[in-house]
FIVOMAR-671504 format. One record per residue (C-alpha): residue number from 1; residue in one letter; y, x, z. Coordinates in nm, 4 decimals. Each point is the difference from the previous one (the first is absolute). Example, Ala and Ser with C-alpha at 12.3 -4.5 7.8 and 13.67 -1.06 7.14 Angstrom:
BEGIN
{r 1,"A",{-0.4500,1.2300,0.7800}}
{r 2,"S",{0.3440,0.1370,-0.0660}}
end
This chain:
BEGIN
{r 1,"X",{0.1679,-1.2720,3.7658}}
{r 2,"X",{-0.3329,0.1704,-0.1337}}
{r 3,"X",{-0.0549,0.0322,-0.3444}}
{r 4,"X",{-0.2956,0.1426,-0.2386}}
{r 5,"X",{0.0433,0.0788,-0.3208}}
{r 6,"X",{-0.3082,-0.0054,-0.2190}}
{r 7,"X",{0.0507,0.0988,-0.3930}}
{r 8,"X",{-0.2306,0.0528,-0.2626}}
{r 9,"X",{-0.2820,-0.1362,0.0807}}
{r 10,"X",{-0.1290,-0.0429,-0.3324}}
{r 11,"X",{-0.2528,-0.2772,0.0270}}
{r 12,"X",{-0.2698,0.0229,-0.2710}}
{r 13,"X",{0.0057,0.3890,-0.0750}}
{r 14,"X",{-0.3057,0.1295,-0.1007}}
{r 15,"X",{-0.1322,-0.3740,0.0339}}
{r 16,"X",{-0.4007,-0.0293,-0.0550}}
{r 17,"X",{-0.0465,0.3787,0.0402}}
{r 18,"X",{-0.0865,0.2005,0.3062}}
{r 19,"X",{0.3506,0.0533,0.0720}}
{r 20,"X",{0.0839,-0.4132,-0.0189}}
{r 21,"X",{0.0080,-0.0655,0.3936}}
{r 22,"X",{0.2671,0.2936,0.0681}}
{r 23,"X",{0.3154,-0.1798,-0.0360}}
{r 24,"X",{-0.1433,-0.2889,0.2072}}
{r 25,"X",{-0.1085,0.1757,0.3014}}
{r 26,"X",{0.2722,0.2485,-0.0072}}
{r 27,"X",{0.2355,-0.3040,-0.0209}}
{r 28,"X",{-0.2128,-0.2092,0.2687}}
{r 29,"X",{0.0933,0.2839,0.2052}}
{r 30,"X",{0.3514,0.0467,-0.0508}}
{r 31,"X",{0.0275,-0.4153,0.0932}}
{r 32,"X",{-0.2088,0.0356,0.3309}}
{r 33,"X",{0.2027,0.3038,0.1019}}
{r 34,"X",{0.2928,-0.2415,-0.0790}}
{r 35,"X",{-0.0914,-0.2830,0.2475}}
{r 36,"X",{0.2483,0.0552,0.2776}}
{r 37,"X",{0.2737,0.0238,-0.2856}}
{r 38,"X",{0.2770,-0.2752,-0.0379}}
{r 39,"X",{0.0319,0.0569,-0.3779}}
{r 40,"X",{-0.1940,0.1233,-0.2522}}
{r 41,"X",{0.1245,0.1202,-0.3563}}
{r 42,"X",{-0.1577,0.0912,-0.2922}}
{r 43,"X",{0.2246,0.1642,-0.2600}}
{r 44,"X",{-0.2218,-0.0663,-0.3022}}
{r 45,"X",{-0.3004,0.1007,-0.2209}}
{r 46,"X",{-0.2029,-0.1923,0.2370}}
{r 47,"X",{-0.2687,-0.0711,-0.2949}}
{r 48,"X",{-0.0760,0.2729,-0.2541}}
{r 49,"X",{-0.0047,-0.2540,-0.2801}}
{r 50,"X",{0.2522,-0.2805,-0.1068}}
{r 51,"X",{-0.2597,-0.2285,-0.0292}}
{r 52,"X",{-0.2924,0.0803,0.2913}}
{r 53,"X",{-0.3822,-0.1184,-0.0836}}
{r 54,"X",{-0.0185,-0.3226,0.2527}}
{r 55,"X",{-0.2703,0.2119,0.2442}}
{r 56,"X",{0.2935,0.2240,0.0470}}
{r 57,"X",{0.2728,-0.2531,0.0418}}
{r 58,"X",{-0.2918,-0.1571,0.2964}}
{r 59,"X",{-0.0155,0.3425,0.1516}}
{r 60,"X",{0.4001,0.0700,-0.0117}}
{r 61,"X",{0.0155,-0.3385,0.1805}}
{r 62,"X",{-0.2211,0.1042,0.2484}}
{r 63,"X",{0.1517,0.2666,0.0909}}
{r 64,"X",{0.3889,-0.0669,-0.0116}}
{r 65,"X",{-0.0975,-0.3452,0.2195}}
{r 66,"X",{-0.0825,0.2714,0.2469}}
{r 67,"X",{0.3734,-0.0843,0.1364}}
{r 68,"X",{-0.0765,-0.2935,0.1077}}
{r 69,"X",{-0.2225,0.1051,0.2742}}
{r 70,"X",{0.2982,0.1322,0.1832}}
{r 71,"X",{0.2959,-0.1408,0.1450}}
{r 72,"X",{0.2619,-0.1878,-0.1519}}
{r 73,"X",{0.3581,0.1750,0.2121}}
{r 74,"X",{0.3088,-0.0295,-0.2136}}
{r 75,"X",{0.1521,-0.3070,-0.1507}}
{r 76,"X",{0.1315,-0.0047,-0.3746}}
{r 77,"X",{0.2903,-0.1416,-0.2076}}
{r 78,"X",{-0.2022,-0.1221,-0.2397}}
{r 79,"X",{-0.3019,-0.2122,-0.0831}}
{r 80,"X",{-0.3114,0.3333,-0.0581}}
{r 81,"X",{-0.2341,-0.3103,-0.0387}}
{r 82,"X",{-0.2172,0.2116,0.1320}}
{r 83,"X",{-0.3569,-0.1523,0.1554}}
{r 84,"X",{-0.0470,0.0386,0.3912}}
{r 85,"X",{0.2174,0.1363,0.2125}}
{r 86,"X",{-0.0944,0.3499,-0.0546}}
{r 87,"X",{0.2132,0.2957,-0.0566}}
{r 88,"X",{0.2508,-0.0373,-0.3043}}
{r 89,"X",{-0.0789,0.2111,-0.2916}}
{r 90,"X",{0.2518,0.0380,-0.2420}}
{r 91,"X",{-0.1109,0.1568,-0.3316}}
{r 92,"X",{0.1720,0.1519,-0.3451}}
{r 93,"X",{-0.1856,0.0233,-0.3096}}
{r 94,"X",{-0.0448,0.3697,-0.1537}}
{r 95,"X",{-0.0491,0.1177,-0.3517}}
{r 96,"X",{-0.3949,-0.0906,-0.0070}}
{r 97,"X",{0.1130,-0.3466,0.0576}}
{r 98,"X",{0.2884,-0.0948,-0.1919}}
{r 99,"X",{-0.0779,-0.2488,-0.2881}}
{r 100,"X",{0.2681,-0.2074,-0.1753}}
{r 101,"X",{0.2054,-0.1808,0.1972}}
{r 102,"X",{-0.1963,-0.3334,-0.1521}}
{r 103,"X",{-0.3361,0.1290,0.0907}}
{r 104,"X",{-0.1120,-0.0294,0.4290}}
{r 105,"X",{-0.0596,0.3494,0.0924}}
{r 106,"X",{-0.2537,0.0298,0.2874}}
{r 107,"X",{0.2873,0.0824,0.2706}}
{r 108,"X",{0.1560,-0.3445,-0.1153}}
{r 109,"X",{-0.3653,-0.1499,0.0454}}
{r 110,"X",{-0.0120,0.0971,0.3483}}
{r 111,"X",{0.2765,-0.0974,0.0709}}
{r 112,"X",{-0.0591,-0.3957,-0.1246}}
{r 113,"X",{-0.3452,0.0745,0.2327}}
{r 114,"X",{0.1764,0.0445,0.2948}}
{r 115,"X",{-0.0964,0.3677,0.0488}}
{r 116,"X",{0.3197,0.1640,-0.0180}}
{r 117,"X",{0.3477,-0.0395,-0.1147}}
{r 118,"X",{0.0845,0.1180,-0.2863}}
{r 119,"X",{0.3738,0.1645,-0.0466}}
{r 120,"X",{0.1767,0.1300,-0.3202}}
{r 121,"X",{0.3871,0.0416,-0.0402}}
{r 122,"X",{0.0335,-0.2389,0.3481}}
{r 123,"X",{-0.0066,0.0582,0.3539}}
{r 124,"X",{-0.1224,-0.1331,0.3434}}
{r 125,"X",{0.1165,0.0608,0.3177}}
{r 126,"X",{-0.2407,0.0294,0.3104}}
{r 127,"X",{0.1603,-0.0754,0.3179}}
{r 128,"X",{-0.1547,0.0851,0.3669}}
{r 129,"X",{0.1055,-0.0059,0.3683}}
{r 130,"X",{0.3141,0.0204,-0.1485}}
{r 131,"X",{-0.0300,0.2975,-0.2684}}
{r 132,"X",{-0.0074,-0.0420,-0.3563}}
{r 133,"X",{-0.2025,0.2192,-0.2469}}
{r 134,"X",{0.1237,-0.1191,-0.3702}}
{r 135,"X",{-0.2516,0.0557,-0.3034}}
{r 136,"X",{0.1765,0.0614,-0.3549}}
{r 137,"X",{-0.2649,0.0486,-0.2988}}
{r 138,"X",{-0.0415,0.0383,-0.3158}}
{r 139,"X",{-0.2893,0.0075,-0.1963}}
{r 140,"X",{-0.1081,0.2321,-0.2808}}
{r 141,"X",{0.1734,-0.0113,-0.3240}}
{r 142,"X",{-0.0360,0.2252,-0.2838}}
{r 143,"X",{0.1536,0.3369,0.0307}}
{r 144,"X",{0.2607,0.0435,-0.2076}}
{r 145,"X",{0.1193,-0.3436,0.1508}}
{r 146,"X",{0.0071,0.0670,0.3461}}
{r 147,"X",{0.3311,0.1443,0.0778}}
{r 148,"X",{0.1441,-0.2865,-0.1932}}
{r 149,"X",{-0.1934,-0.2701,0.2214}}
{r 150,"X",{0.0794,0.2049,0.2946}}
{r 151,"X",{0.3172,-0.0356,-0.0702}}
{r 152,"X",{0.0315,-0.3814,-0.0897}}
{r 153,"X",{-0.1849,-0.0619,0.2843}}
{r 154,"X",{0.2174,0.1788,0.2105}}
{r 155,"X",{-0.1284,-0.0504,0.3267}}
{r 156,"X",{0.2931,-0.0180,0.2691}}
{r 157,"X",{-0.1964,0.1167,0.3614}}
{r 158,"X",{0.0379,-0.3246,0.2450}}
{r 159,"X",{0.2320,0.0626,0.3263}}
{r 160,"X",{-0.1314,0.0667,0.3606}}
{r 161,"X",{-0.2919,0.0372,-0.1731}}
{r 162,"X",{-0.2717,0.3322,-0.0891}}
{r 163,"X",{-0.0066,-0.0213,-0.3362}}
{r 164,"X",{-0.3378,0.0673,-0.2633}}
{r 165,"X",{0.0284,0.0635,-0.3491}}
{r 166,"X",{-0.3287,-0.0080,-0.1757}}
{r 167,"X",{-0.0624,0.1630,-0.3440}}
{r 168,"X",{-0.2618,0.0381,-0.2799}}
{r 169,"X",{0.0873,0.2929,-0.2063}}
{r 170,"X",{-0.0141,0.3195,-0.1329}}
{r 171,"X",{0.3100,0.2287,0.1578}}
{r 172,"X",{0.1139,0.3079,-0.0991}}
{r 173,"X",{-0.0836,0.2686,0.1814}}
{r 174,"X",{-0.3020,-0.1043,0.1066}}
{r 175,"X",{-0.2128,-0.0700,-0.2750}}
{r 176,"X",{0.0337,0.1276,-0.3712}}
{r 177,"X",{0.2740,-0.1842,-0.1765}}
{r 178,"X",{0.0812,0.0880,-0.3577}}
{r 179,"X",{0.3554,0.1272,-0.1112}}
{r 180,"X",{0.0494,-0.2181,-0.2524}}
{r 181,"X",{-0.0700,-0.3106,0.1430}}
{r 182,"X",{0.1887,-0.2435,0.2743}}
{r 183,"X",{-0.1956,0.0021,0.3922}}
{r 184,"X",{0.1460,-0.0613,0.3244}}
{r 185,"X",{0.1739,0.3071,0.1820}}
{r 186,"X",{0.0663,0.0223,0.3510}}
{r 187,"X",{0.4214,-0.0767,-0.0379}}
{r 188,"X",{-0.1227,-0.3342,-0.1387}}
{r 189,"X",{-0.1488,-0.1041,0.3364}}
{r 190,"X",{0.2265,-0.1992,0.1332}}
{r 191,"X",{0.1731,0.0865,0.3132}}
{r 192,"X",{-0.0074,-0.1087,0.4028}}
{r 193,"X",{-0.3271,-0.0833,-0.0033}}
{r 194,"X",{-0.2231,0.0788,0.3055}}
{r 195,"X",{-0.3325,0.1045,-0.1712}}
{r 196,"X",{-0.0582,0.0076,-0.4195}}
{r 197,"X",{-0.3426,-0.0670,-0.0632}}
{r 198,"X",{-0.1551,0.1462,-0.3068}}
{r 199,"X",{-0.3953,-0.0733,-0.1274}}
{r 200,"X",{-0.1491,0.0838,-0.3033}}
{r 201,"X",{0.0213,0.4151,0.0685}}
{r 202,"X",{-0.3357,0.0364,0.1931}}
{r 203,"X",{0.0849,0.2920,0.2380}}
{r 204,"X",{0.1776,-0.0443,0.3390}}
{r 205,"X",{0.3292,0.1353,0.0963}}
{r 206,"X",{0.2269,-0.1180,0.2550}}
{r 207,"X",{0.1918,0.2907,0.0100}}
{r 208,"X",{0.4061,-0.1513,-0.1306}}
{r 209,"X",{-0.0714,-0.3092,0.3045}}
{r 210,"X",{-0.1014,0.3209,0.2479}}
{r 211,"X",{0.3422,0.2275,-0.1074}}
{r 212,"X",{0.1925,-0.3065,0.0221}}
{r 213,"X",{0.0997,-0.0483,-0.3346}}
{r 214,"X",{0.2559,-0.2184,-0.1269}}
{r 215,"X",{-0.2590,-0.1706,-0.2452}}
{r 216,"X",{-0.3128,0.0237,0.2429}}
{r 217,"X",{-0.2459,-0.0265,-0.2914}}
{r 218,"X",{-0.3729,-0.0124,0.0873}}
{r 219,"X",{-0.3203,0.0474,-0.1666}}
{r 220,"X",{-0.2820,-0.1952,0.1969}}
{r 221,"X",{-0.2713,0.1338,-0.2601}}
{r 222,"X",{-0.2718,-0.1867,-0.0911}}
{r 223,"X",{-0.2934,-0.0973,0.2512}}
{r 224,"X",{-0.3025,0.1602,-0.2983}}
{r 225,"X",{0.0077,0.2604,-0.2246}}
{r 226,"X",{-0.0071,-0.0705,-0.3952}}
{r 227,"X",{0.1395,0.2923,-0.1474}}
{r 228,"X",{-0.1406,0.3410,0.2221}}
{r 229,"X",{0.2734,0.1954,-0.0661}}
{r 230,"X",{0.1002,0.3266,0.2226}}
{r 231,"X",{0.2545,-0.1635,0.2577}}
{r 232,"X",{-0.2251,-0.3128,0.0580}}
{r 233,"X",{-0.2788,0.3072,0.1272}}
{r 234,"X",{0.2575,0.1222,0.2283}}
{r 235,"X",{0.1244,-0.3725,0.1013}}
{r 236,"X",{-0.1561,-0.2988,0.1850}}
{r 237,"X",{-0.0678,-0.3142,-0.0772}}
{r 238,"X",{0.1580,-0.2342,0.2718}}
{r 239,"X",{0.3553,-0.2945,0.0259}}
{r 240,"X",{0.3037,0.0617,0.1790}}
{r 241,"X",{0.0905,-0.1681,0.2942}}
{r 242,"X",{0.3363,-0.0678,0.0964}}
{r 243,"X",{0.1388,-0.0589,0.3472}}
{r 244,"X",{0.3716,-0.2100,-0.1164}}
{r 245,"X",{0.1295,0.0442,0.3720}}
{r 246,"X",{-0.0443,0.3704,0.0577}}
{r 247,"X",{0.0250,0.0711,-0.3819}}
{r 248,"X",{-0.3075,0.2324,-0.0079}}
{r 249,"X",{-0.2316,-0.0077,-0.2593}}
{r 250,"X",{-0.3552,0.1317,-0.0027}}
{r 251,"X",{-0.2985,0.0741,-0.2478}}
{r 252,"X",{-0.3444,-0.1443,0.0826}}
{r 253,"X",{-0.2948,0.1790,-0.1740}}
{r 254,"X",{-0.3055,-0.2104,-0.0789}}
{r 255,"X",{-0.3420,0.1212,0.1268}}
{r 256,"X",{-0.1536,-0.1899,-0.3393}}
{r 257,"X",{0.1233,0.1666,-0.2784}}
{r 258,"X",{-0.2023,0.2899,-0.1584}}
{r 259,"X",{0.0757,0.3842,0.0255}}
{r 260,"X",{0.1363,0.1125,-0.3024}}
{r 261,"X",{-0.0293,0.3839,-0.1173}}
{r 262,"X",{0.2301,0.1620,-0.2232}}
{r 263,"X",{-0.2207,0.3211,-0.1343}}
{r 264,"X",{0.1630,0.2786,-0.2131}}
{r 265,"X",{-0.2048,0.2589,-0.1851}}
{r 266,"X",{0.1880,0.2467,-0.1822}}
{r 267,"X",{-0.2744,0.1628,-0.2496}}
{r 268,"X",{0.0912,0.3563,-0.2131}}
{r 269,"X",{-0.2152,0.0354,-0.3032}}
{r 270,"X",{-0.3521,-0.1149,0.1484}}
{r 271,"X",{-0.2995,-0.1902,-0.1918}}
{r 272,"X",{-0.0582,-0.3683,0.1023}}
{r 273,"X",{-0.2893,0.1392,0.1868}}
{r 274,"X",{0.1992,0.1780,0.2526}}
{r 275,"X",{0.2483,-0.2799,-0.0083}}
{r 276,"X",{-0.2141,-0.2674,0.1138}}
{r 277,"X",{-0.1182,0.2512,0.2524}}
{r 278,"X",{0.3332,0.0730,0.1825}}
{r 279,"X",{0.0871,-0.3853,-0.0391}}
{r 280,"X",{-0.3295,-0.0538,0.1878}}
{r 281,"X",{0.0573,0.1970,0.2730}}
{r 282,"X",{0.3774,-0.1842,0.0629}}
{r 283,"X",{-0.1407,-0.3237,-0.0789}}
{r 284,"X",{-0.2998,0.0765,0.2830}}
{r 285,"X",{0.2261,0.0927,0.2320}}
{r 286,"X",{0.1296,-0.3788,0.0469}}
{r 287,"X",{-0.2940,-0.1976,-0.0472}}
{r 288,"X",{-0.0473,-0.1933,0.3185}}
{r 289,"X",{-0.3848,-0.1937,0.0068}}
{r 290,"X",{0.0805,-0.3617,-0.0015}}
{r 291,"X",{0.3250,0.0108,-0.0833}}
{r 292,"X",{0.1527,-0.0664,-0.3454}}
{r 293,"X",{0.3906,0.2049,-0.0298}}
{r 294,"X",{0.1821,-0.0121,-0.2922}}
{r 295,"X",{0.0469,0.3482,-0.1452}}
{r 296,"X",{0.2508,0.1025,-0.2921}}
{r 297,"X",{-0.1166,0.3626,-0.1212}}
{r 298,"X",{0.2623,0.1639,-0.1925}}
{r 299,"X",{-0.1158,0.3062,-0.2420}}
{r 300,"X",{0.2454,0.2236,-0.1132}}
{r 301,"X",{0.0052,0.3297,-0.1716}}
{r 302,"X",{-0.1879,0.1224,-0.2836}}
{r 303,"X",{-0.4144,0.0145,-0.0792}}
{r 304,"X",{-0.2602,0.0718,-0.2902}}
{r 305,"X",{-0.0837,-0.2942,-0.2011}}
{r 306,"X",{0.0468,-0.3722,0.1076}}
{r 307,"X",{-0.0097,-0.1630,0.3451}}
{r 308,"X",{-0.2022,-0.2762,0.0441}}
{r 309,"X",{0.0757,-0.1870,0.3104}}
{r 310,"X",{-0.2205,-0.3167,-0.0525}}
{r 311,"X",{-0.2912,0.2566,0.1151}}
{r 312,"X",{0.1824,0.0826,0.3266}}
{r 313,"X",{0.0711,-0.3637,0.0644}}
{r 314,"X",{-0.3798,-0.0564,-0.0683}}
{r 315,"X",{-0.0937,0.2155,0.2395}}
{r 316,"X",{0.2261,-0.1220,0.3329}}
{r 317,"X",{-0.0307,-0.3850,-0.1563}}
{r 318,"X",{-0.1775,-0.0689,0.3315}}
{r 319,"X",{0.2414,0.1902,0.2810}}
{r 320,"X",{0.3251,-0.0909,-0.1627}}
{r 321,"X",{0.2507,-0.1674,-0.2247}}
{r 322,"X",{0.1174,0.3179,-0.2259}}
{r 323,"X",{0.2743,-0.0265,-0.2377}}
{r 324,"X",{0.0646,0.3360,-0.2397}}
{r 325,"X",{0.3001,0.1063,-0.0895}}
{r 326,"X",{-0.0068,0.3282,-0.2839}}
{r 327,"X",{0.3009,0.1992,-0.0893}}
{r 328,"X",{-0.1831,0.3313,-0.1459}}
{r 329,"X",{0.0512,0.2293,-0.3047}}
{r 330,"X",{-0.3487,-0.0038,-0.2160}}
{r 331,"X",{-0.0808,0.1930,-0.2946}}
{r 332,"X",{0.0847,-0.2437,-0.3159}}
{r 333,"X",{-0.2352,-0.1140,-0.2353}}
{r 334,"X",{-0.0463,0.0664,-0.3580}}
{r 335,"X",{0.2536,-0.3022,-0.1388}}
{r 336,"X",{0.1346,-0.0946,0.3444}}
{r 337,"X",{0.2836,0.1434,0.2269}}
{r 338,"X",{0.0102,0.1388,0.3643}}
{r 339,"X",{0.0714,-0.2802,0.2913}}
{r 340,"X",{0.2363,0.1488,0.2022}}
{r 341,"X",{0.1168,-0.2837,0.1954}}
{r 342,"X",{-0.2912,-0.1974,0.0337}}
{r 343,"X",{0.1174,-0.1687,0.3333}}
{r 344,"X",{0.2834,-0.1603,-0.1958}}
{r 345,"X",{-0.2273,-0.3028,-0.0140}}
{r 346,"X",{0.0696,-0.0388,0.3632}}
{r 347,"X",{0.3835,0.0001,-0.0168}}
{r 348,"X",{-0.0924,-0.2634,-0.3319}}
{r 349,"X",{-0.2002,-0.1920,0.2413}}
{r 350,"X",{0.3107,-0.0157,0.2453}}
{r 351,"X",{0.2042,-0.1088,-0.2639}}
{r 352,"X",{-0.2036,-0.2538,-0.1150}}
{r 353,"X",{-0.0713,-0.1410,0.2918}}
{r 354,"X",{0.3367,-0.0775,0.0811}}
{r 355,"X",{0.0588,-0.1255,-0.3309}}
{r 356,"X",{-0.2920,-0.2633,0.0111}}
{r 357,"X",{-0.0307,-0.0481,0.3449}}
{r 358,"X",{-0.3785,0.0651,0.0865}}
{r 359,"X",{-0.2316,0.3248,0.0211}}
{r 360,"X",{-0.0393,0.1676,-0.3010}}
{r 361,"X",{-0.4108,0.1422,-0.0523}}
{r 362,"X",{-0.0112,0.2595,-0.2843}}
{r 363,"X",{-0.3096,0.2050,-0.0232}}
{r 364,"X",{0.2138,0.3121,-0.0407}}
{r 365,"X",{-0.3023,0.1849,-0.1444}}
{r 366,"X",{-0.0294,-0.2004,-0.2979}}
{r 367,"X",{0.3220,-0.0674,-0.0417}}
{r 368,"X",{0.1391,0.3674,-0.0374}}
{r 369,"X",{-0.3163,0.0861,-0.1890}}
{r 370,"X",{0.1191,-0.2907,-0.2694}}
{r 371,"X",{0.3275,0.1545,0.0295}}
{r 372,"X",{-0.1346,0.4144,-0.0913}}
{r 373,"X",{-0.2101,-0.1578,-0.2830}}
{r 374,"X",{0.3027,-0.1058,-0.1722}}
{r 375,"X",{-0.1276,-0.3554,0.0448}}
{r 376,"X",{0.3052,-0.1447,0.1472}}
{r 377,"X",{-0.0356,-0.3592,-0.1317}}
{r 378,"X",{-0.3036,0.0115,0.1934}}
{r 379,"X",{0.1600,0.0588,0.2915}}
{r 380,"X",{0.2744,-0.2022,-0.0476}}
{r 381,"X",{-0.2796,-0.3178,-0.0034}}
{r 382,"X",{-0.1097,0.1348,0.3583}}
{r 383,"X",{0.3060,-0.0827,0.1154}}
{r 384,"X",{0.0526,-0.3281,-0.1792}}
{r 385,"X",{-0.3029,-0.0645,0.1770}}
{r 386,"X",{0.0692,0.0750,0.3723}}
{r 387,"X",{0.0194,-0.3507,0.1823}}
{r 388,"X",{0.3009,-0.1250,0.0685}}
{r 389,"X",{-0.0701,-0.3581,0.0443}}
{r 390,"X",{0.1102,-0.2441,0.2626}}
end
């Protein structure tokens, strides 16, 4: 059988500003490019929110009924109460969409619409011209939970049959994972499966399922890019596609999402003047006329008085989307203290974000400014003030 897997699609990022249609048409993509497939799975965060405004639930709809224009090939051994006779998608949900398990989370919604099926701590078995692909999943749950659930769940892999876990969490090793706390390592994957699918990390790598791994974990990565760090520069955007019969599986980069830049400036001692200048010149280099890229500069080193990147961001407001990162050595100020590691925010905003489950925005200007004033309550209520809403 042929399979896609599509993950992190993250409906509704950046919803109502320029950047709101990404995840749709990268996603519309993905689907079209996944019409000859016999099964389609998404392994969660298929919304950026918990609870999606209804013109992005419309749009999601939209797009995920996609499937329905192409054929219907394998039979099931249960009910997807799916509408049409389309191809089956079978869906987790991810962090951004867990809600209590007496709240409907939008992957649940879907479901009752007919759009997908939705699969948590269960699984369904696909059957075709006589070969079987089984689907094991289980949806997001907290971190420090996970290799508990994992292992109630306990997911046995079905006979005769290739066998697909899916997964929704962070896993050491591959994303930052704090000492101290309980996360899902790679000798808790459970063993004889054929393929362990893993969303949620939003860089590809196929590379355990290529070497032949005994735990073939994969990271499909996600179809648009929210968080423009260094390996998502040097990565596509694309799905996986699986061939169950030959056991090869392939990445499929998306002509729709937008370039993104990862810029380093080192700087030793200069003004802001001559700053700006060189960051110019790098920033020039990439500018492409009608074309929009995403672009995280990264300043390091040491300069003469403060930095100001809302003036650079000014300036290439109209060629790009520029994010600054600043780890540089300044000159302190009467009553303050030197900011050595300004680009700890960054590492904060990883943190956080796994913590809270969205994108965290801190204007890291102000914020380390509060910080060298001594006004730390001030900066505290910046935080307390970063949207985290559903």
């Amino acid at each position: 059988m042929k399979v896609s897997i599509i993950s992190d699609t993250h409906f509704g990022y950046k919803w109502g500003e320029e950047r709101g249609e990404d995840t749709f048409e990268n996603a519309k993509e993905a689907f079209e490019e996944s019409l000859d497939s016999d099964i389609i799975l998404l392994p969660g965060d298929i919304f950026d929110k918990k609870i999606p405004k209804q013109e992005v639930l419309d749009r999601a709809f939209d797009v995920v009924a996609t499937a329905m224009e192409g054929e219907r090939t394998v039979e099931s051994d249960k009910d997807l109460g799916m509408l049409g006779d389309g191809i089956p998608v079978v869906a987790i949900h991810g962090t951004h969409e867990r809600r209590p398990s007496s709240y409907t989370n939008p992957i649940e919604l879907m479901a009752e619409s007919g759009h997908l099926y939705h699969l948590h701590n269960d699984q369904v078995v696909f059957e075709k011209n006589g070969q079987k692909v089984a689907v094991h999943g289980m949806s997001g749950v907290p971190e420090k939970y996970a290799p508990r659930v994992l292992k109630k769940f306990s997911p046995e892999p079905v006979e005769d049959a290739f066998n697909i876990l899916l997964l929704h969490q962070s896993i050491e090793g591959f994303v930052y994972t704090p000492e101290d706390e309980d996360y899902l390592t790679l000798e808790d994957l459970p063993e004889g499966f054929d393929l362990i699918v893993n969303g949620h990390i939003h860089w590809y790598n196929t590379e355990k399922f290529d070497e032949g791994d005994d735990k073939p974990l994969v990271l499909p990565g996600s179809t648009v890019t929210t968080q423009m760090r260094k390996i998502e520069a040097e990565k596509d955007k694309g799905f996986l596609e699986l061939d169950t019969e030959n056991k090869e599986l392939d990445f499929v980069p998306l002509d729709s999402p937008r370039d993104v830049h990862y810029v380093e400036l080192e700087v030793e001692g200069e003004e802001w003047s001559k700053v700006k200048e060189l960051a110019k010149e790098k920033l020039e280099d990439i500018t492409v006329p009608g074309e929009k890229p995403l672009v995280n500069l990264k300043i390091t080193g040491e300069t003469e008085g403060r930095i100001n990147p809302r003036e650079l961001k000014q300036l290439f407001r109209g060629d790009m989307f520029l994010n600054i990162n600043s780890s540089v050595k300044t000159p302190s100020r009467e009553g303050g203290t030197d900011l050595d590691s300004i680009d700890a925010v960054e590492e904060g905003k990883e943190i956080l974000e796994e913590k809270v489950g969205t994108d965290v925005e801190v204007n890291q200007e102000d914020f380390f400014s509060l910080l060298e004033k001594g006004s730390a309550s001030e900066a505290l209520e910046m935080l307390k003030e970063v949207d985290t809403s559903d």
